[in-house]
MIPA-668987 format. One record per atom (N, C-alpha, C, CB): y negated, x, z; residue number from 1; atom name. Coordinates in steps of 0.2 Angstrom, whole numbers. Atoms other than C-alpha are relative to their C-alpha. Glycine has a CB too. Layout:
BEGIN
      c2      c1      c3     n   atom
       Y       X       Z   NUM     CA
...
//
This chain:
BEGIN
      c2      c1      c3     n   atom
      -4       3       6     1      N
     -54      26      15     1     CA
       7       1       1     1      C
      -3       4      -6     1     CB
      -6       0      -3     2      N
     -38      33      22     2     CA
       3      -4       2     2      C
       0       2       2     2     CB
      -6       6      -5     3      N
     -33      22      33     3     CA
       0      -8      -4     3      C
      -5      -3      10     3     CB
      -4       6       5     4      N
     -32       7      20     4     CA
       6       2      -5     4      C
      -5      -2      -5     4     CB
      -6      -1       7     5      N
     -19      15      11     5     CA
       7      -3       0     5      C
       3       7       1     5     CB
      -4       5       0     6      N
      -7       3      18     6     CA
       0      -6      -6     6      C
      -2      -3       7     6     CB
       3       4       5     7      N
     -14      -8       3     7     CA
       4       0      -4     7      C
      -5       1      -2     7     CB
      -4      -3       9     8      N
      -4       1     -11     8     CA
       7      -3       3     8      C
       0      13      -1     8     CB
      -7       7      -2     9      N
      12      -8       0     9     CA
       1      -4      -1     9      C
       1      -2       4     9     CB
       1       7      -1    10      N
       5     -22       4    10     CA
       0      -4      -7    10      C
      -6      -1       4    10     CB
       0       5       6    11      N
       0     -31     -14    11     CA
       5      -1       0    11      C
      -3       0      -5    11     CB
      -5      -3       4    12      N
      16     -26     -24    12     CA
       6      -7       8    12      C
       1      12       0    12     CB
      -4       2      -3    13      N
      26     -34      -8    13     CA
      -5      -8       3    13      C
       2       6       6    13     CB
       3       5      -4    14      N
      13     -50      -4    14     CA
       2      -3      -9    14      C
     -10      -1       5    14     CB
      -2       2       6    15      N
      16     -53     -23    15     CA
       8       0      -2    15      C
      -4       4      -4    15     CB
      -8       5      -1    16      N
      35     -56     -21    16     CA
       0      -5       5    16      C
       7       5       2    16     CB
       1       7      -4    17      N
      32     -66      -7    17     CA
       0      -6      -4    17      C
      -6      -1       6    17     CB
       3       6       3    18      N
      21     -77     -18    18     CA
       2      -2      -5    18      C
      -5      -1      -1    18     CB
      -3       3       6    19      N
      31     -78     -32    19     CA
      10      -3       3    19      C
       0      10      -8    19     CB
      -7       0      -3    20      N
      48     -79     -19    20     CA
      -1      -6       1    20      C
       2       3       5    20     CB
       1       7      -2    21      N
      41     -93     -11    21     CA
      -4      -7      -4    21      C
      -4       1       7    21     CB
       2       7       4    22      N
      31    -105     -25    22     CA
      -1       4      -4    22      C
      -5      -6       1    22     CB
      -1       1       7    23      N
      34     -98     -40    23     CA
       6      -3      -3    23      C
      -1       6      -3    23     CB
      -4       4       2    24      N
      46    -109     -43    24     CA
      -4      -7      -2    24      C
       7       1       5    24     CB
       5       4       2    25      N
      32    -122     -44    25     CA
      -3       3      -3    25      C
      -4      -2       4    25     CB
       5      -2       3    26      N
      21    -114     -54    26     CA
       4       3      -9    26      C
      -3       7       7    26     CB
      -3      -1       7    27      N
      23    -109     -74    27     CA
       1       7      -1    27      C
      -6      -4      -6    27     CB
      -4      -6       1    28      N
      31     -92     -80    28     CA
      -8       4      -1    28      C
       5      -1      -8    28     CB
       7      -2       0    29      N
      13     -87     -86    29     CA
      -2       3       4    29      C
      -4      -4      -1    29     CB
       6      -3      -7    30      N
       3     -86     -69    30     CA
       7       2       5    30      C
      -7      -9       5    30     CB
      -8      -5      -3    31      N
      22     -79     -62    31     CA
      -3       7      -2    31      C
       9      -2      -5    31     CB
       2      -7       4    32      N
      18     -65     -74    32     CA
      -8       2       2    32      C
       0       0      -9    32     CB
       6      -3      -1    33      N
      -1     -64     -69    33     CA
       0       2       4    33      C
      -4      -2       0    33     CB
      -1       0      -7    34      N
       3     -64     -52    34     CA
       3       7       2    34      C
       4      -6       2    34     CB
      -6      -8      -1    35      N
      16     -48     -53    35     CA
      -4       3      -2    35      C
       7       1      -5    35     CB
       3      -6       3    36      N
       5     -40     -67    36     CA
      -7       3       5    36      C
      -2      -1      -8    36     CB
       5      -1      -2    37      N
     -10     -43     -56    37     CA
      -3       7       6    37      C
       0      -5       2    37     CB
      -1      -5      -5    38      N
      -4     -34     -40    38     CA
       0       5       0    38      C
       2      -1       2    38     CB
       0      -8       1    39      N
       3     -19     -46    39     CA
      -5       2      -4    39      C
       5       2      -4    39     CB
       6      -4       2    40      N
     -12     -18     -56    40     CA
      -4       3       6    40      C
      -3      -4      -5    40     CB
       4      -1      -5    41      N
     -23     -19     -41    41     CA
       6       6       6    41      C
      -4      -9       4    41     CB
      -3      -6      -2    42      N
     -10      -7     -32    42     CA
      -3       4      -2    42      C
       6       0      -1    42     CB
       1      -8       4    43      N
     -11       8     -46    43     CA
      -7      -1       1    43      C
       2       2      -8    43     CB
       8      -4       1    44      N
     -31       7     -47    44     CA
      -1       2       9    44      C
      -9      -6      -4    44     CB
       0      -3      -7    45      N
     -30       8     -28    45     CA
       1       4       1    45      C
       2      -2       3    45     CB
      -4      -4       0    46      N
     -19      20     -28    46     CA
      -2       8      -3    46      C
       4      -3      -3    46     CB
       4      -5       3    47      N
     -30      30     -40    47     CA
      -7       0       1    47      C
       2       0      -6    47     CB
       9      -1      -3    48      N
     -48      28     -31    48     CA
       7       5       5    48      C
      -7      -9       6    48     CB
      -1      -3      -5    49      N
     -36      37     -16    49     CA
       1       6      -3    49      C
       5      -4       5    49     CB
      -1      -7       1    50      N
     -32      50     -27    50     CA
      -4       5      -3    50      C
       6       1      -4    50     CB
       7      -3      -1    51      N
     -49      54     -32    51     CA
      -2       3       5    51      C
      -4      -3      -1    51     CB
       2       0      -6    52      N
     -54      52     -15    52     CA
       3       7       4    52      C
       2      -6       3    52     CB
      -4      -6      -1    53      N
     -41      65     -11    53     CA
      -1       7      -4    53      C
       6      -2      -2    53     CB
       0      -5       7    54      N
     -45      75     -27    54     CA
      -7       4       2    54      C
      -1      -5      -9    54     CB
       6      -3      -2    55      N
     -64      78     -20    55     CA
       0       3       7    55      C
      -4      -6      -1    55     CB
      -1      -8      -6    56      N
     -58      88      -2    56     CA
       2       5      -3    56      C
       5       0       6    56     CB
      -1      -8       0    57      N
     -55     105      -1    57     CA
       8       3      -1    57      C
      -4       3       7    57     CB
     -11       3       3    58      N
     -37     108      -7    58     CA
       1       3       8    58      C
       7       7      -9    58     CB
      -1      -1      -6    59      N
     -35     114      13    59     CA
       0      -7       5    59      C
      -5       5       2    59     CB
       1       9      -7    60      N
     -39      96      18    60     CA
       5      -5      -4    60      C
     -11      -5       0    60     CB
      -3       4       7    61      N
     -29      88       4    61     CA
       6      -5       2    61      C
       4       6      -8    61     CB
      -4       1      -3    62      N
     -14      82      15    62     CA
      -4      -6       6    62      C
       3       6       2    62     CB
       6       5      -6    63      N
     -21      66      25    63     CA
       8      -4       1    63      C
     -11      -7      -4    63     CB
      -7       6      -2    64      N
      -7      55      35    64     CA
      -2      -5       5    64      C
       7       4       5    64     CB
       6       4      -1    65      N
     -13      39      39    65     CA
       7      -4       5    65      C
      -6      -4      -7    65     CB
      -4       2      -5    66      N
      -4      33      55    66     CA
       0      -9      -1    66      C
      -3       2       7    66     CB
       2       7       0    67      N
       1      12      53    67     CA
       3      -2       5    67      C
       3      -4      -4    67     CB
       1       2      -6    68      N
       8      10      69    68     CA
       6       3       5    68      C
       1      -8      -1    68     CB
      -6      -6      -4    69      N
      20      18      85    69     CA
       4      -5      -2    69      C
       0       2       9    69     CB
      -6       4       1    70      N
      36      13      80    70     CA
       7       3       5    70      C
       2      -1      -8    70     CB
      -2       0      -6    71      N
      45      21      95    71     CA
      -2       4       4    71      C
       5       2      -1    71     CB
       4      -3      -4    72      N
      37      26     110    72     CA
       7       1       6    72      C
      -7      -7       2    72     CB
      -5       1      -6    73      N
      50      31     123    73     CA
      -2       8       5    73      C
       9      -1      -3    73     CB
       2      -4      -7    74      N
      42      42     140    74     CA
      -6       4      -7    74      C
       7       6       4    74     CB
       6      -6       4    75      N
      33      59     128    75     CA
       5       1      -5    75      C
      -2       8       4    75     CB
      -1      -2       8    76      N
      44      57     112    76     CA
      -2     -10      -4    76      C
      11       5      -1    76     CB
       3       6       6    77      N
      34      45      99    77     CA
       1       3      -7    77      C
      -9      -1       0    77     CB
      -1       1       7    78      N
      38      41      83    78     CA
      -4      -4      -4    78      C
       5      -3       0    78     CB
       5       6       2    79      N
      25      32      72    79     CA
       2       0      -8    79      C
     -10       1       2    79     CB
      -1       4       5    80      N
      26      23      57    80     CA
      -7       3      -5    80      C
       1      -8       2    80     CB
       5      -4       3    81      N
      15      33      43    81     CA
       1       0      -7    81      C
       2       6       2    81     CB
      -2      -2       6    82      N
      11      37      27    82     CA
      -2       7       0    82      C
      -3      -3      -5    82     CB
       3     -10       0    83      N
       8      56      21    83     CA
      -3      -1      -9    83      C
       9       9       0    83     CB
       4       0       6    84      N
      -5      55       7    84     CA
      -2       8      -2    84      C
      -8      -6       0    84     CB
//
């Protein structure tokens, strides 16, 4: 369940794309559904993970969900992360 946590980013930022790139075609209305949509589906996302979180053992409670190496150079790495 972790490792989707990239998700709670992603909508919120695929829903400016889509309002960047043709909502200017599109009517003010499904502009506003489109924004309220995402962040909506963000936060309940956002809040299954903090259930999900809510139900380990408070020793486990700290989960960091790796998205990708974002500098690799010999033995020092850097990766691109969240900390949930």
């Amino acid at each position: 369940m972790f490792h989707l946590s990239w998700i709670v980013l992603l909508l919120p930022a695929a829903g400016l794309l889509v309002n960047l790139f043709i909502g200017g075609r599109l009517s003010r209305r499904i502009i506003g559904a489109i924004a309220t949509g995402v962040v909506a589906l963000s936060f309940l996302f956002g809040l299954t993970l903090f259930f999900a979180l809510f139900s380990l053992p408070p020793e486990e409670r700290i989960v960091t969900s790796k998205l990708w190496d974002w500098i690799t150079i010999g033995s020092f790495d850097v990766d691109a992360a969240l900390l949930i």
